[in-house]
N, C-alpha and C positions, 0 to 999 in steps of 0.2 A: 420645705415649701410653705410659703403661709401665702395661703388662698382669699384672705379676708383681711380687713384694718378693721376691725369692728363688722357695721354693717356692710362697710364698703368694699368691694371687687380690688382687691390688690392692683393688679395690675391699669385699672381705670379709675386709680388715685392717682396712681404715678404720673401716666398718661396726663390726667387732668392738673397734675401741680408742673409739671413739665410745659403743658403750654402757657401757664401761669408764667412759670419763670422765662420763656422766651418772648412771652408779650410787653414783660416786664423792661428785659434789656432793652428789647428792641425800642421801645418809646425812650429811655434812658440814651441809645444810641440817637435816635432822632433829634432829641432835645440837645444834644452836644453838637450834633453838626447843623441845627439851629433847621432844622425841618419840623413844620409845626402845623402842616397844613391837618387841617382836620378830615380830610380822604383818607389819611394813612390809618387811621380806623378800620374803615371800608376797607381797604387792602388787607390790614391783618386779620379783617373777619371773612373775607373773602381767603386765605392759605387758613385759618383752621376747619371752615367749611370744606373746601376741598381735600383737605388732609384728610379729613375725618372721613368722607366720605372713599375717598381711593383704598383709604388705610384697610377699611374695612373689605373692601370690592374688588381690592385690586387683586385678587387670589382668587375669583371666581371661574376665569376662562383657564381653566390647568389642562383640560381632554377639547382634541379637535372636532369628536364626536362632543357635538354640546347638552346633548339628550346623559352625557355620562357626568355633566357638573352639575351642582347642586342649584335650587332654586332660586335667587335674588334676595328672595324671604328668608329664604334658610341658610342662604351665606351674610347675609345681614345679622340674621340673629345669632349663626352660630359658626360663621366662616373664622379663615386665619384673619391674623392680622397681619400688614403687613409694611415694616417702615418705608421700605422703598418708595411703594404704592402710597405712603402718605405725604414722602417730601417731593413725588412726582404731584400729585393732587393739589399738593401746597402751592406748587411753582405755578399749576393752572387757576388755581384761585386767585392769586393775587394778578395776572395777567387777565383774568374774565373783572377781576374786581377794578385793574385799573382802568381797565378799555369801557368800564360802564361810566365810572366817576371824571374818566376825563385826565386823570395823575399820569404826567408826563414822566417826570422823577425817575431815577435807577435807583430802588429801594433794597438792593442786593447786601449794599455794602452796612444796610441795619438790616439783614436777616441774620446773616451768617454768624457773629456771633449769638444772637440769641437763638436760632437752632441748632449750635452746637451744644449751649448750653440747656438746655431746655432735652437733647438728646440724650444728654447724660444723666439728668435729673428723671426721663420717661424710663430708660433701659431698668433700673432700679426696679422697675414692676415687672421688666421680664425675668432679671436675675431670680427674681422673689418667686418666681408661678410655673417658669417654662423648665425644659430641659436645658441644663447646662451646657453639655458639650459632647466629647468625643471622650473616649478613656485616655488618659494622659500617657501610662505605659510608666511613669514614676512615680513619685512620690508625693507629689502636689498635687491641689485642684481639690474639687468638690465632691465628697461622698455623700449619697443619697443612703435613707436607708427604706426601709422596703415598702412602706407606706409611701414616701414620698416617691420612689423610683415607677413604684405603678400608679398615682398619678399623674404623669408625663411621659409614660411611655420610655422612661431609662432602664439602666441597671441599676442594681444595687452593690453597696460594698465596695465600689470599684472609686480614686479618684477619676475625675473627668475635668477636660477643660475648663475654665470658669470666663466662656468664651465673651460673655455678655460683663464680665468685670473688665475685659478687656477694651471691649468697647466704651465702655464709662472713660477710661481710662482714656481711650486716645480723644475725645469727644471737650473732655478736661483739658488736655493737652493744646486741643484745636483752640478753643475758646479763649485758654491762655495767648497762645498764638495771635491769633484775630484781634484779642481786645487791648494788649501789652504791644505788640511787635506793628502785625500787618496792616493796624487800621493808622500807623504814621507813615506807610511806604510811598504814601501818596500812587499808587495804583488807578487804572481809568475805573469811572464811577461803573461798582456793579461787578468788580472782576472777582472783588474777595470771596464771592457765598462760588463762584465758579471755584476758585481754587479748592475751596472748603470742600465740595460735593464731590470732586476730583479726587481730594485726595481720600475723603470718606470711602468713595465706588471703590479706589485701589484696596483700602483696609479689609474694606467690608467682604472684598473675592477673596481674598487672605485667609479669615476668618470663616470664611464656609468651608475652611479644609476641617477644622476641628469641631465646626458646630453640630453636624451630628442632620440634617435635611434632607432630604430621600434624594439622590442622583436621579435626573431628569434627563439629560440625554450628555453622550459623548464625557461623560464622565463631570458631567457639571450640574449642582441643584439648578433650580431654577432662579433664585436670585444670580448667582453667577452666570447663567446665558443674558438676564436682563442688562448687568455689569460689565458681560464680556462687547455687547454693543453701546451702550451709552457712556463708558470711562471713555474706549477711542477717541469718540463725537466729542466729548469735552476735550482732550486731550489736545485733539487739532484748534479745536475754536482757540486755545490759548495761544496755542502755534501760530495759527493764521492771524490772532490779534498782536501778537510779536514782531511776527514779519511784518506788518500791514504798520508799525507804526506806533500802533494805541500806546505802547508803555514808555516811547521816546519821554516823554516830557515829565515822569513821573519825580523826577528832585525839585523840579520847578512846580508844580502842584503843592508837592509837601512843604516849599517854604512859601507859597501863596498863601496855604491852609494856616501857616502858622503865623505869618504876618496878622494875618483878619483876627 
């Protein structure tokens, strides 16, 4: 575990060079498809505002008795964090930030690679600080040794899944995907960061077999009860926008796009 860059909190370097690098793309993707208005400022400050805020809050309401969570103050200063709760927070930012500014635009299809990218570059601070995973039961994965294992609440000695390289991993993959492949499909504007979060929710319920997060009810942490309702909801909107039409015209977009 390395807890520190120097003076800095490991993990809220990463955090911090992660949303660097997804501000980054995303203006790099604006400027390709020739979107310049100067709102989309406004909107990206408006999704790390909200991220940041969810990211950190969004783990406050865990007991229905509200008398048994922690304070606001003291989930603030010393709650989880938590990604779901940030890219939920992000989606409300940028919709509080368009509906203030006026930006009509579907800005989906410049998020999605730079929050896959930018996710893969933040995880890097949890691989660094958190608990890795689940005991693998073979030969691979991540052994702690006893200083690091009781700082995060693991074991020691033991490999463990290295659940959170995993996720770099698919996150690289996506980004690849998105910025190489999906963003020439000519797709209706705004569907890619859907597909992206779609397929993220499936990985990510995946992944909570071996991360190692305290079961919440019916045999599910609690990010998978969050996952096991919001992947459907995406699932059908793509369904419904199938049926409904929206992807009929998608070859003739992509040679309009390339005409221009």
């Amino acid at each position: 575990m390395i807890p520190h860059v120097g003076p800095i909190p490991t993990h809220e370097l990463f955090v911090g060079l992660g949303v660097a690098v997804a501000a980054a793309v995303f203006f790099l993707e604006a400027r390709r498809r020739g979107q310049s208005d100067e709102r989309l400022l406004h909107v990206v400050l408006g999704a790390v505002t909200g991220g940041a805020l969810l990211m950190r809050m969004g783990t406050w309401l865990q007991h229905v008795d509200l008398r048994a969570n922690a304070s606001l103050v003291e989930q603030w200063a010393h709650g989880n964090r938590s990604i779901l709760g940030g890219l939920v927070g992000a989606w409300l930012g940028v919709h509080v930030a368009k509906r203030l500014t006026g930006y009509r635009l579907r800005t989906g299809d410049l998020f999605a690679p730079a929050v896959a990218l930018g996710m893969a570059v933040g995880r890097i601070g949890c691989l660094l600080t958190e608990e890795p995973g689940t005991p693998t039961g073979w030969g691979f994965g991540i052994t702690l040794d006893a200083t690091s294992a009781a700082a995060v609440g693991s074991v020691a000695g033991v490999p463990l899944h290295p659940s959170f390289v995993y996720e770099i991993a698919f996150h690289l993959v996506a980004f690849a995907v998105l910025w190489f492949w999906l963003r020439h499909r000519g797709l209706p504007p705004g569907e890619t960061f859907v597909w992206y979060v779609a397929a993220y929710g499936i990985f990510r319920f995946l992944v909570e077999l071996v991360r190692g997060n305290d079961v919440a009810w019916l045999g599910m942490t609690r990010p998978q009860l969050f996952l096991a309702v919001t992947v459907p909801l995406l699932l059908a909107r793509i369904i419904w926008r199938w049926r409904s039409g929206a992807y009929a015209g998608a070859p003739e977009r992509r040679l309009a796009e390339v005409a221009a």
